[in-house]
C-alpha positions as CSV (number, residue, x, y, z in Angstrom):
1,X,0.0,0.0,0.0
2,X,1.5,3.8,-1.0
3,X,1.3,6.4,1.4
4,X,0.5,9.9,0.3
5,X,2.3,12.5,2.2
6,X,2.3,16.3,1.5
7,X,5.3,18.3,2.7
8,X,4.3,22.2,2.7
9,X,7.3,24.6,3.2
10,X,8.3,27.9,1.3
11,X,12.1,27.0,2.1
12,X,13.2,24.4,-1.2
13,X,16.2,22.8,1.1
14,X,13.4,21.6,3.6
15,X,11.3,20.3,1.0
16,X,13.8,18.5,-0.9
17,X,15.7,17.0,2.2
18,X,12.3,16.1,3.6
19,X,11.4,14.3,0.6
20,X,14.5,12.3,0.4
21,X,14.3,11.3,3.7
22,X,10.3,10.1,3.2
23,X,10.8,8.5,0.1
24,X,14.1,5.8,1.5
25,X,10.9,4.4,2.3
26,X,9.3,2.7,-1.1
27,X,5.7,2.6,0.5
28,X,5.5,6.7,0.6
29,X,4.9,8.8,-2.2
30,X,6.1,12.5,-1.0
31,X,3.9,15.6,-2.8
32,X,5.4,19.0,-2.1
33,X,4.2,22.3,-1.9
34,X,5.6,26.2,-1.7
35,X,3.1,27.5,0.4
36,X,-0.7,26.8,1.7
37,X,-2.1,28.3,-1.3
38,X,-0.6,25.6,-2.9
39,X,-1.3,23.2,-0.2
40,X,-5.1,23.5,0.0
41,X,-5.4,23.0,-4.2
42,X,-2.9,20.4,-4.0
43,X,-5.3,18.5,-1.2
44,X,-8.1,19.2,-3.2
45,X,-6.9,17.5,-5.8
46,X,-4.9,14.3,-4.8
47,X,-8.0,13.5,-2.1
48,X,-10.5,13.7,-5.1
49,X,-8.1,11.6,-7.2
50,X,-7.6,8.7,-4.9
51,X,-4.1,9.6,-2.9
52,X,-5.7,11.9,-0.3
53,X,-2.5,12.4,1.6
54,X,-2.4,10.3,5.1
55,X,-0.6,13.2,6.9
56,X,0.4,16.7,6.0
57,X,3.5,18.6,7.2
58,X,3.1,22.0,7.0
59,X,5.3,24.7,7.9
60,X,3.8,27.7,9.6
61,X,5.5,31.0,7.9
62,X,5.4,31.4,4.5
63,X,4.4,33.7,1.8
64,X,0.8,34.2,0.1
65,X,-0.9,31.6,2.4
66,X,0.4,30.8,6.0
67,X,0.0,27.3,7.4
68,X,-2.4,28.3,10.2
69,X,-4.6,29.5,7.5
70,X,-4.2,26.3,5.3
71,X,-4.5,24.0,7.9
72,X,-7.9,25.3,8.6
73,X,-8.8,25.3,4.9
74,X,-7.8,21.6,4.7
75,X,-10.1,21.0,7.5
76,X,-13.1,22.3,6.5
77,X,-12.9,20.4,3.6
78,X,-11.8,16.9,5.3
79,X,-12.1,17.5,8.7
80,X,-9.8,14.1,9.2
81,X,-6.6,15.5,7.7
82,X,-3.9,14.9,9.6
83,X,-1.8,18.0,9.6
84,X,1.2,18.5,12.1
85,X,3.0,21.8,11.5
86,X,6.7,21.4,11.2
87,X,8.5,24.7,12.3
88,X,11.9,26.3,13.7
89,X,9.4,29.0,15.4
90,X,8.8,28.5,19.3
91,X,6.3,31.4,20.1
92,X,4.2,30.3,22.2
93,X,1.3,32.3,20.5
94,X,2.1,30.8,16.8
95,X,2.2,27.1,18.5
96,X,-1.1,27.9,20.2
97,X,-2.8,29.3,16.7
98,X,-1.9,26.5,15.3
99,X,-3.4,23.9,17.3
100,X,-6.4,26.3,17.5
101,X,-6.4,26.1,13.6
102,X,-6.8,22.2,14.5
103,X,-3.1,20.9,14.0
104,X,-2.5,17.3,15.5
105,X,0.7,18.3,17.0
106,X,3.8,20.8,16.5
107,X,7.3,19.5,15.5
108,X,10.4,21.6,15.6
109,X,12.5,21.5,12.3
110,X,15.6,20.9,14.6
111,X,14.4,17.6,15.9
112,X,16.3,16.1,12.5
113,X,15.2,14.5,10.0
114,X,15.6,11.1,10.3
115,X,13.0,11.6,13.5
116,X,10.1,13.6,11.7
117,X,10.3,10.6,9.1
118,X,10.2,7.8,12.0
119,X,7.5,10.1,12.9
120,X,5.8,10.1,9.6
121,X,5.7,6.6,9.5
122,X,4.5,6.1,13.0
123,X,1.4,8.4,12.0
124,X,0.8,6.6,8.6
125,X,0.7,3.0,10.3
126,X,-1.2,3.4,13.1
């Protein structure tokens, strides 16, 4: 079975190490978005399609559409998206927004890698 997993970051380097990272394993196909905008049409689409994306990791600061606003797009249209917010910010204000906005849980970018995939997968299997 193929996992559908949309990465949502304005920063390229993020998106491209997070993809390679995701995609060592063969049962995850990685989607990738620049910003929410992006993110939102991108959900649209792959959940009408047939790969609606098991988990979304969205980053909270980026241009045209932030991720607080995304992630509550998302939800109103599948109100079981699974969207954790992968960020370097710490404000306690931003962190509360976005679990406000309905975010499962709030990573920070620093934890590496190699854990947000082990993560991933830990989301995707259970």
């Amino acid at each position: 079975m193929t996992h559908h997993v949309l990465v949502v970051d304005d920063e390229p380097d993020i998106l491209e190490l997070l993809s390679i990272y995701l995609s060592m394993n063969d049962r995850i196909e990685v989607h990738t978005a620049e910003n929410g905008e992006i993110a939102v049409e991108m959900y649209h689409d792959l959940a009408t399609n047939g790969s609606r994306p098991g988990i979304i990791l969205m980053d909270l600061m980026m241009p045209v559409m932030g991720g607080i606003e995304a992630t509550r797009k998302i939800l109103e249209y599948d109100s079981d998206a699974k969207i954790y917010v992968v960020t370097a910010y710490t404000e306690p204000d931003l962190i509360r927004d976005a679990m406000d906005a309905g975010a499962k849980d709030v990573i920070n970018k620093m934890a590496g890698f190699p854990e947000i995939s082990e993560m991933v997968m830990g989301v995707l299997t259970s």
